[in-house]
C-alpha positions in Angstrom: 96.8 21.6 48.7 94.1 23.8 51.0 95.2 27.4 51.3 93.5 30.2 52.9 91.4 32.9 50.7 89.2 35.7 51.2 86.2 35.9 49.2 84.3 39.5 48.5 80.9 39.5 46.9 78.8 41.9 46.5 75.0 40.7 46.6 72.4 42.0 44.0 69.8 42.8 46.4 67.4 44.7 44.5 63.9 43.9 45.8 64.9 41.0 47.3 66.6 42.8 50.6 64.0 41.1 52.8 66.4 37.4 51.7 70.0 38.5 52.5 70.4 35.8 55.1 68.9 32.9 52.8 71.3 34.4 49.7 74.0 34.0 52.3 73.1 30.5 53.8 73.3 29.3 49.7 76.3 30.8 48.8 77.9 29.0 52.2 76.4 26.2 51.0 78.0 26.4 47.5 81.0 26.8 48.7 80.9 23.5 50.5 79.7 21.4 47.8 82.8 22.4 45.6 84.9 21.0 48.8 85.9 24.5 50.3 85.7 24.8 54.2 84.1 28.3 55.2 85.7 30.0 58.3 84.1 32.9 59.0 81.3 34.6 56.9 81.4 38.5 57.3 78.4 40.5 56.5 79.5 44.1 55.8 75.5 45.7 54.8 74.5 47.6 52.4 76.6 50.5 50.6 76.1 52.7 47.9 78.5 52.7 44.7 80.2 55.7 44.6 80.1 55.1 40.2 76.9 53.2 38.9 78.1 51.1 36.3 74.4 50.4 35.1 71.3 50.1 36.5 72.2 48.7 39.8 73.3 51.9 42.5 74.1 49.6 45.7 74.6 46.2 46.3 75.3 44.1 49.9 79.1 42.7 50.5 79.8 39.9 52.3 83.4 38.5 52.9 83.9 35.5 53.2 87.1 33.3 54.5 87.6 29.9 53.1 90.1 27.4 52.5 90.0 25.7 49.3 92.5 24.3 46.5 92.6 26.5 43.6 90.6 23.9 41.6 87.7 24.1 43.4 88.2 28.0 43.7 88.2 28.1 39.9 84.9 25.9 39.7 83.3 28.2 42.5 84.2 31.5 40.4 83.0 30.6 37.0 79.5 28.6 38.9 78.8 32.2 40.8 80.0 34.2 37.9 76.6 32.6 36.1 74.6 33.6 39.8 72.2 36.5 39.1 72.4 37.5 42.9 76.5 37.9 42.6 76.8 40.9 41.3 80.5 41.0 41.8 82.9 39.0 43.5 87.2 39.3 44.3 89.1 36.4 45.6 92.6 37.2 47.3 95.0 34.5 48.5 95.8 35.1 52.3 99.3 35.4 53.5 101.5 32.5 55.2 101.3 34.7 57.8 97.8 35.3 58.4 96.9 31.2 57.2 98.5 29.7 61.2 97.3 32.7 63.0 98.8 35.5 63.6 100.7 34.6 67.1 103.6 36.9 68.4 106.1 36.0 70.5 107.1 39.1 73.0 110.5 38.9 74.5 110.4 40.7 78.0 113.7 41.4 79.7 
């Protein structure tokens, strides 16, 4: 069964900040070999850490939204855990809610 995630990774773009868009265009293209559908792919730039865990001090975040079963979200998670250009990455299952759209009714007297 296809539910609705939200993908965050943050890109290791150390010297290589000049192929953002390519690092995107694969990661999109990863996630559709392991059978997930990509929605919408937002790029959020480039931010400084506010703690640097090691040698790395910013890093580029992208969001993604996908739907995908939770199999092929596991297989995608352990594949870019092994990515050196993933520095980090957070999935987050999307509410019901948010899955059909969020449409409101308003009642009007």
């Amino acid at each position: 069964m296809n539910r609705y995630y939200e993908a965050l990774l943050v890109l290791n773009t150390q010297a290589k900040e000049e192929n953002v868009k390519e690092m995107i265009e694969r990661l999109e293209s990863e996630f559709q070999k392991e059978g997930a559908r990509v929605e919408q792919v937002q790029k959020m730039d480039k931010r400084q850490f506010s703690y640097a865990p090691g040698s790395l001090d910013s890093g580029y975040y992208v969001n993604f939204i996908l739907s995908a079963d939770s199999g092929s979200l596991m297989r995608l998670r352990s594949k870019l855990r092994l990515d050196p250009d993933v520095y980090r990455q957070h999935y987050q299952r999307l509410d019901e809610k948010k899955e059909k759209g969020s449409k409101k009714v308003v009642k009007t007297k």
